[in-house]
C-alpha positions as CSV (number, residue, x, y, z in Angstrom):
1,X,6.9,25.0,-19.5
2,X,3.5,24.0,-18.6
3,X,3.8,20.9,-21.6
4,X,6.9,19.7,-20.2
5,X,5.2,19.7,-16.6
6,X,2.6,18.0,-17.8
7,X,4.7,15.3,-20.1
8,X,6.5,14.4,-16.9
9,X,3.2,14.4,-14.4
10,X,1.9,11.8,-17.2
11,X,5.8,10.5,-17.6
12,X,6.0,9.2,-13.8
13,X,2.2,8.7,-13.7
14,X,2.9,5.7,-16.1
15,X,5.8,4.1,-14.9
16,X,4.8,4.0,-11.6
17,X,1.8,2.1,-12.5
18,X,3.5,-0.4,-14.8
19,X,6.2,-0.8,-12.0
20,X,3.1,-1.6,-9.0
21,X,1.6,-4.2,-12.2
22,X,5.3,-6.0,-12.6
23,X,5.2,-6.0,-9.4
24,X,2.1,-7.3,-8.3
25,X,2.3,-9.9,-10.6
26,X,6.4,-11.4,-9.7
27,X,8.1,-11.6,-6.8
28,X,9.8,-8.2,-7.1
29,X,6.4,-7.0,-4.6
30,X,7.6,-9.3,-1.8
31,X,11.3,-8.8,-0.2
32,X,12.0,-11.8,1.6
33,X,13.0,-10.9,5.2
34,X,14.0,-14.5,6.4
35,X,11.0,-14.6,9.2
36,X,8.6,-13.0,6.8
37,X,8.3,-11.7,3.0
38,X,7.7,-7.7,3.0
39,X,5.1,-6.5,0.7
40,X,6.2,-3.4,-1.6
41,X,3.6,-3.0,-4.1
42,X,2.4,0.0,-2.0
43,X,6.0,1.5,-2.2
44,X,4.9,3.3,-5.9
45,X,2.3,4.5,-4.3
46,X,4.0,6.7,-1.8
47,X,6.6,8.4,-4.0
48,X,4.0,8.9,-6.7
49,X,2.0,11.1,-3.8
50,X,5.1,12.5,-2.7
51,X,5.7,13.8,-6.2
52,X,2.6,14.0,-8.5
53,X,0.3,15.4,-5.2
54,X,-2.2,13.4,-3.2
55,X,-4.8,13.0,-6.0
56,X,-2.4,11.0,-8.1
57,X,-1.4,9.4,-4.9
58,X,-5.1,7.8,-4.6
59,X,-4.8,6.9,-8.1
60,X,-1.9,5.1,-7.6
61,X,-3.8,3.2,-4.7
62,X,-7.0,2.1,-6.3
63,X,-5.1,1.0,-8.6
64,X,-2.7,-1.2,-6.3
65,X,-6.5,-2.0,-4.6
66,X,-7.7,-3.3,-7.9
67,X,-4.9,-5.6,-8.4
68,X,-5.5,-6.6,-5.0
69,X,-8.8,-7.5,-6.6
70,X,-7.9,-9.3,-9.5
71,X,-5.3,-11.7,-8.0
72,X,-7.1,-12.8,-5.1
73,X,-10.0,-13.7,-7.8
74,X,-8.1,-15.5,-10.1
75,X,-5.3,-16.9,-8.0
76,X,-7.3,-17.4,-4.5
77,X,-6.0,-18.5,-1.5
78,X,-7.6,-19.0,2.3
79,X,-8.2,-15.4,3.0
80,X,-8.8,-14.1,-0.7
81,X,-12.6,-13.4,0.2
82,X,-11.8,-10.2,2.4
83,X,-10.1,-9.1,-0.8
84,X,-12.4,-10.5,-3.5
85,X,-16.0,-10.5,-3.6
86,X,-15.8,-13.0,-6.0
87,X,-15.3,-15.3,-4.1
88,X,-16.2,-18.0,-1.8
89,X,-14.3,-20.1,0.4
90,X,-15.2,-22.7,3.1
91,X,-18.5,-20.9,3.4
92,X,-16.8,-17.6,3.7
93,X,-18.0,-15.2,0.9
94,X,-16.5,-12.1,0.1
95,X,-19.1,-9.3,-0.3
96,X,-19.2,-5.4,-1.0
97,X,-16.9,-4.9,2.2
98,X,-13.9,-6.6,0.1
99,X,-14.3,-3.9,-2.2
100,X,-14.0,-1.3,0.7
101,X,-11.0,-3.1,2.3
102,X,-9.3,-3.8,-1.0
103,X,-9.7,-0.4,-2.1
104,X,-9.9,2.1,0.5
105,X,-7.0,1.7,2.7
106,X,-4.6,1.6,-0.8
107,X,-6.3,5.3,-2.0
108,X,-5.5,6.4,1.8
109,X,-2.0,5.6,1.8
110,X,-1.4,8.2,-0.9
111,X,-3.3,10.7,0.6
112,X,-1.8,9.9,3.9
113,X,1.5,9.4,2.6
114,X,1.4,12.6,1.0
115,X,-0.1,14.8,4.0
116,X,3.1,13.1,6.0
117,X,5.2,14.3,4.0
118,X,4.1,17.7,3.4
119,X,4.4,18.8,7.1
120,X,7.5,16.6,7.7
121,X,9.4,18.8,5.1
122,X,8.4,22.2,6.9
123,X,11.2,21.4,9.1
124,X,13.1,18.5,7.4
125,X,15.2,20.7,4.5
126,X,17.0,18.1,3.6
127,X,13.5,16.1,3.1
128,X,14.9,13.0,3.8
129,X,13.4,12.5,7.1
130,X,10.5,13.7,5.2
131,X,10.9,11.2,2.6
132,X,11.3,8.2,5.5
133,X,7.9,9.3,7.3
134,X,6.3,9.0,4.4
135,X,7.4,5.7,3.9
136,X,6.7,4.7,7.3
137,X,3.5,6.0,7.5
138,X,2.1,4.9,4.3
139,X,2.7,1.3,4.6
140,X,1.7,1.6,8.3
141,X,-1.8,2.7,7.1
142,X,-2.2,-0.1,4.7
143,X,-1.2,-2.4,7.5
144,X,-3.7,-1.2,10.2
145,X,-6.7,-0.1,8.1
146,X,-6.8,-3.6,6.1
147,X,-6.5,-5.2,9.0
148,X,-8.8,-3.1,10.9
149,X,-11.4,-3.6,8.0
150,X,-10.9,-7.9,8.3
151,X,-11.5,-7.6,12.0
152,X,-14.7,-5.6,11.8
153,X,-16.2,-7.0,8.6
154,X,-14.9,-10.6,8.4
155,X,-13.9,-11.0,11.8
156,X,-15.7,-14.6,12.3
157,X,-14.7,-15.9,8.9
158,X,-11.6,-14.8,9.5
159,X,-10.8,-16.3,12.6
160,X,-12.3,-20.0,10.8
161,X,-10.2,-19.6,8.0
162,X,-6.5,-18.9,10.2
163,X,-8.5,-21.6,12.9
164,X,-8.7,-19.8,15.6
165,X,-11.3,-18.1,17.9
166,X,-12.8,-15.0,17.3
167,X,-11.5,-14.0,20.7
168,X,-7.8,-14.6,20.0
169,X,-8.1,-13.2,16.4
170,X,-7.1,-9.8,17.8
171,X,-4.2,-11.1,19.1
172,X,-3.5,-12.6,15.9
173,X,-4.4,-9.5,14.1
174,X,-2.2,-7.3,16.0
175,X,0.6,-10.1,15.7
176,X,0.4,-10.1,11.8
177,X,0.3,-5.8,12.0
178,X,3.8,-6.6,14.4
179,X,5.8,-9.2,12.2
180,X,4.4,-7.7,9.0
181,X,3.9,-4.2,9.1
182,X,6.6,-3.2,10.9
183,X,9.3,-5.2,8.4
184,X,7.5,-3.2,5.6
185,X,7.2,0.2,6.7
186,X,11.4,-0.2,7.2
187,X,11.5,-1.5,3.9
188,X,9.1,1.6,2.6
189,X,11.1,4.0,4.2
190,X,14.7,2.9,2.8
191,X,13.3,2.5,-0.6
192,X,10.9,6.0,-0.7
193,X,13.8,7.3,0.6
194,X,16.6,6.0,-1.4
195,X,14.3,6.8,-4.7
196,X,13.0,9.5,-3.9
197,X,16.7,10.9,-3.8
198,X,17.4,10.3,-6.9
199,X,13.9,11.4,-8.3
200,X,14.7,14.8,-6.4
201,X,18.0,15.7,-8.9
202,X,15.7,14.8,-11.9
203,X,12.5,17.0,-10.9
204,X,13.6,20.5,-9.9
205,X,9.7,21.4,-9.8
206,X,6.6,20.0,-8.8
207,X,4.9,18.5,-10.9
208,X,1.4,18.7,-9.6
Protein backbone atom coordinates (compact mmCIF):
# COMPACT_ATOMS: atom_id res chain seq x y z
CA UNK A 1 0.00 0.00 0.00
CA UNK A 2 2.67 2.23 1.05
CA UNK A 3 4.54 1.56 -2.82
CA UNK A 4 1.49 2.38 -4.53
CA UNK A 5 1.18 5.72 -2.35
CA UNK A 6 4.35 6.53 -3.06
CA UNK A 7 4.26 5.51 -7.06
CA UNK A 8 1.42 7.97 -7.31
CA UNK A 9 2.99 10.91 -4.89
CA UNK A 10 5.98 10.59 -7.57
CA UNK A 11 3.13 9.80 -10.48
CA UNK A 12 1.42 13.45 -10.06
CA UNK A 13 4.74 14.87 -8.76
CA UNK A 14 5.92 14.46 -12.49
CA UNK A 15 3.24 15.39 -14.55
CA UNK A 16 2.48 18.35 -12.88
CA UNK A 17 5.84 19.60 -13.37
CA UNK A 18 6.14 18.65 -17.06
CA UNK A 19 2.55 20.21 -17.44
CA UNK A 20 3.88 23.90 -15.56
CA UNK A 21 7.27 23.33 -18.31
CA UNK A 22 4.69 22.93 -21.48
CA UNK A 23 3.24 25.47 -20.22
CA UNK A 24 5.64 27.97 -19.38
CA UNK A 25 7.13 27.52 -22.61
CA UNK A 26 3.53 27.80 -25.18
CA UNK A 27 0.80 29.68 -24.93
CA UNK A 28 -1.27 27.05 -23.05
CA UNK A 29 0.16 29.43 -19.57
CA UNK A 30 -1.76 32.46 -20.86
CA UNK A 31 -5.75 32.31 -21.34
CA UNK A 32 -6.58 35.13 -23.40
CA UNK A 33 -9.36 37.12 -21.65
CA UNK A 34 -10.05 39.73 -24.49
CA UNK A 35 -8.86 42.88 -22.15
CA UNK A 36 -5.94 40.91 -20.75
CA UNK A 37 -4.10 37.25 -21.16
CA UNK A 38 -4.51 35.26 -17.64
CA UNK A 39 -1.49 33.60 -16.45
CA UNK A 40 -1.93 29.73 -15.39
CA UNK A 41 1.45 28.38 -14.94
CA UNK A 42 0.72 28.79 -11.19
CA UNK A 43 -2.49 26.63 -11.57
CA UNK A 44 -0.19 23.17 -11.12
CA UNK A 45 0.99 24.55 -8.40
CA UNK A 46 -2.15 24.74 -6.41
CA UNK A 47 -3.64 21.29 -7.06
CA UNK A 48 -0.26 19.66 -6.54
CA UNK A 49 -0.43 21.29 -2.75
CA UNK A 50 -3.88 20.50 -2.57
CA UNK A 51 -3.01 16.92 -3.16
CA UNK A 52 0.72 15.90 -2.55
CA UNK A 53 0.73 18.43 0.86
CA UNK A 54 2.30 21.81 1.18
CA UNK A 55 6.01 20.67 0.88
CA UNK A 56 5.33 19.41 -2.64
CA UNK A 57 3.37 22.47 -3.09
CA UNK A 58 6.66 24.70 -2.60
CA UNK A 59 8.32 22.33 -4.91
CA UNK A 60 6.01 22.86 -7.45
CA UNK A 61 6.65 26.80 -6.99
CA UNK A 62 10.37 27.05 -7.10
CA UNK A 63 10.08 25.27 -9.75
CA UNK A 64 7.42 27.63 -11.64
CA UNK A 65 10.00 30.53 -9.93
CA UNK A 66 12.90 29.07 -11.76
CA UNK A 67 11.25 29.04 -15.11
CA UNK A 68 10.36 32.45 -14.26
CA UNK A 69 14.16 32.70 -14.22
CA UNK A 70 15.10 31.12 -17.18
CA UNK A 71 12.75 32.89 -19.68
CA UNK A 72 13.04 36.26 -18.62
CA UNK A 73 17.07 35.57 -19.12
CA UNK A 74 16.89 34.13 -22.32
CA UNK A 75 13.81 35.77 -23.87
CA UNK A 76 13.91 39.29 -21.97
CA UNK A 77 11.61 41.85 -22.19
CA UNK A 78 11.23 45.51 -20.40
CA UNK A 79 10.69 44.34 -16.95
CA UNK A 80 12.69 40.98 -17.13
CA UNK A 81 15.25 42.39 -14.56
CA UNK A 82 12.83 42.06 -11.44
CA UNK A 83 12.76 38.45 -12.58
CA UNK A 84 16.28 37.87 -13.81
CA UNK A 85 19.37 38.86 -12.26
CA UNK A 86 20.89 38.35 -15.30
CA UNK A 87 20.07 40.88 -16.68
CA UNK A 88 20.32 44.49 -17.46
CA UNK A 89 18.06 46.73 -19.10
CA UNK A 90 18.10 50.51 -19.76
CA UNK A 91 20.35 50.85 -16.78
CA UNK A 92 18.05 48.70 -14.65
CA UNK A 93 19.94 45.61 -13.40
CA UNK A 94 18.40 42.79 -11.88
CA UNK A 95 20.15 41.67 -8.63
CA UNK A 96 19.76 39.02 -5.73
CA UNK A 97 16.17 40.55 -4.98
CA UNK A 98 14.94 38.95 -8.54
CA UNK A 99 15.81 35.77 -7.11
CA UNK A 100 13.60 36.54 -4.01
CA UNK A 101 10.67 37.87 -6.13
CA UNK A 102 11.00 35.19 -8.76
CA UNK A 103 11.17 32.53 -6.30
CA UNK A 104 9.52 33.30 -3.15
CA UNK A 105 6.10 34.30 -3.82
CA UNK A 106 5.82 30.91 -6.37
CA UNK A 107 6.94 28.48 -3.09
CA UNK A 108 4.23 30.59 -1.03
CA UNK A 109 1.40 29.96 -3.20
CA UNK A 110 1.68 26.21 -2.41
CA UNK A 111 1.99 26.58 0.96
CA UNK A 112 -0.69 29.16 1.07
CA UNK A 113 -2.76 27.39 -1.35
CA UNK A 114 -2.57 24.44 0.63
CA UNK A 115 -3.23 25.96 4.28
CA UNK A 116 -6.58 27.50 2.29
CA UNK A 117 -7.61 24.65 1.52
CA UNK A 118 -7.15 22.63 4.55
CA UNK A 119 -9.41 24.88 6.74
CA UNK A 120 -11.83 25.58 3.91
CA UNK A 121 -12.63 21.76 3.82
CA UNK A 122 -13.47 21.61 7.71
CA UNK A 123 -16.73 22.88 6.67
CA UNK A 124 -16.93 22.62 2.90
CA UNK A 125 -17.72 18.48 2.57
CA UNK A 126 -18.26 18.70 -0.64
CA UNK A 127 -14.58 20.48 -1.01
CA UNK A 128 -15.47 22.27 -3.84
CA UNK A 129 -15.71 25.52 -2.21
CA UNK A 130 -12.58 24.32 -0.79
CA UNK A 131 -11.10 23.60 -3.99
CA UNK A 132 -12.16 27.37 -5.43
CA UNK A 133 -10.44 29.13 -2.37
CA UNK A 134 -7.61 27.58 -3.08
CA UNK A 135 -7.59 28.63 -6.36
CA UNK A 136 -8.43 32.06 -5.49
CA UNK A 137 -6.08 32.48 -3.04
CA UNK A 138 -3.06 30.98 -4.52
CA UNK A 139 -2.98 33.09 -7.54
CA UNK A 140 -3.96 36.06 -5.43
CA UNK A 141 -0.65 35.61 -3.53
CA UNK A 142 1.46 35.40 -6.59
CA UNK A 143 -0.25 38.55 -7.72
CA UNK A 144 0.24 40.71 -4.56
CA UNK A 145 3.60 39.43 -3.24
CA UNK A 146 5.35 39.83 -6.83
CA UNK A 147 4.11 42.88 -7.07
CA UNK A 148 4.68 43.86 -3.59
CA UNK A 149 8.38 42.69 -4.09
CA UNK A 150 8.71 45.14 -7.60
CA UNK A 151 7.44 47.99 -5.58
CA UNK A 152 9.77 47.75 -2.74
CA UNK A 153 12.90 46.45 -4.49
CA UNK A 154 12.62 47.94 -8.00
CA UNK A 155 10.23 50.50 -7.39
CA UNK A 156 12.39 53.41 -9.34
CA UNK A 157 13.43 51.24 -12.17
CA UNK A 158 10.26 50.10 -12.36
CA UNK A 159 8.40 53.11 -12.66
CA UNK A 160 11.31 54.18 -15.73
CA UNK A 161 10.87 51.09 -17.43
CA UNK A 162 6.52 51.33 -17.64
CA UNK A 163 7.49 55.51 -17.85
CA UNK A 164 5.89 56.71 -15.26
CA UNK A 165 6.62 58.38 -11.80
CA UNK A 166 7.53 56.64 -8.85
CA UNK A 167 4.56 58.33 -7.27
CA UNK A 168 1.94 56.99 -9.63
CA UNK A 169 3.61 53.46 -9.84
CA UNK A 170 1.34 52.47 -6.96
CA UNK A 171 -1.42 53.26 -8.76
CA UNK A 172 -0.20 51.39 -11.52
CA UNK A 173 0.80 48.53 -9.38
CA UNK A 174 -2.48 48.18 -7.77
CA UNK A 175 -4.10 48.60 -11.38
CA UNK A 176 -2.08 45.65 -12.88
CA UNK A 177 -3.02 43.47 -9.27
CA UNK A 178 -6.94 44.73 -10.52
CA UNK A 179 -7.06 43.82 -14.37
CA UNK A 180 -4.58 40.95 -13.81
CA UNK A 181 -4.95 39.25 -10.73
CA UNK A 182 -8.33 39.28 -10.39
CA UNK A 183 -9.03 37.56 -14.17
CA UNK A 184 -6.62 34.85 -12.87
CA UNK A 185 -7.55 33.94 -9.53
CA UNK A 186 -11.31 33.32 -11.56
CA UNK A 187 -9.49 31.42 -13.97
CA UNK A 188 -7.52 29.46 -10.96
CA UNK A 189 -10.50 28.67 -9.22
CA UNK A 190 -12.66 27.13 -12.24
CA UNK A 191 -9.73 25.14 -13.34
CA UNK A 192 -8.37 23.92 -9.48
CA UNK A 193 -11.76 23.33 -9.21
CA UNK A 194 -12.85 21.58 -12.30
CA UNK A 195 -9.55 19.30 -11.94
CA UNK A 196 -9.40 18.80 -8.86
CA UNK A 197 -12.89 17.04 -9.34
CA UNK A 198 -11.88 14.71 -11.32
CA UNK A 199 -8.43 14.04 -9.48
CA UNK A 200 -10.71 13.40 -6.33
CA UNK A 201 -12.51 10.01 -7.99
CA UNK A 202 -8.94 8.85 -8.97
CA UNK A 203 -7.18 9.39 -5.45
CA UNK A 204 -9.37 7.94 -2.64
CA UNK A 205 -6.30 8.71 -0.18
CA UNK A 206 -3.90 11.16 0.44
CA UNK A 207 -1.01 10.87 -0.90
CA UNK A 208 1.28 12.82 1.31
Amino acid sequence: MKKSKNTKFITLMGVLLAIEIIMAFTPLGFVPLGFTKATTIHIPVVIGAIFLGPLAGAILGGAFGILSIIINTVSPALTSFVFSPFITIGGAQGNIWSLVIALVPRMLIGIVAYYSYKWVSKIDKTKVIAYATAGVVGSLTNTVLVMSGIYIFFGQQYAAAKEVTFEALFGVIMGIIGVNGIPEAIVAAIIVTLVCKVLKSVFKEKLY
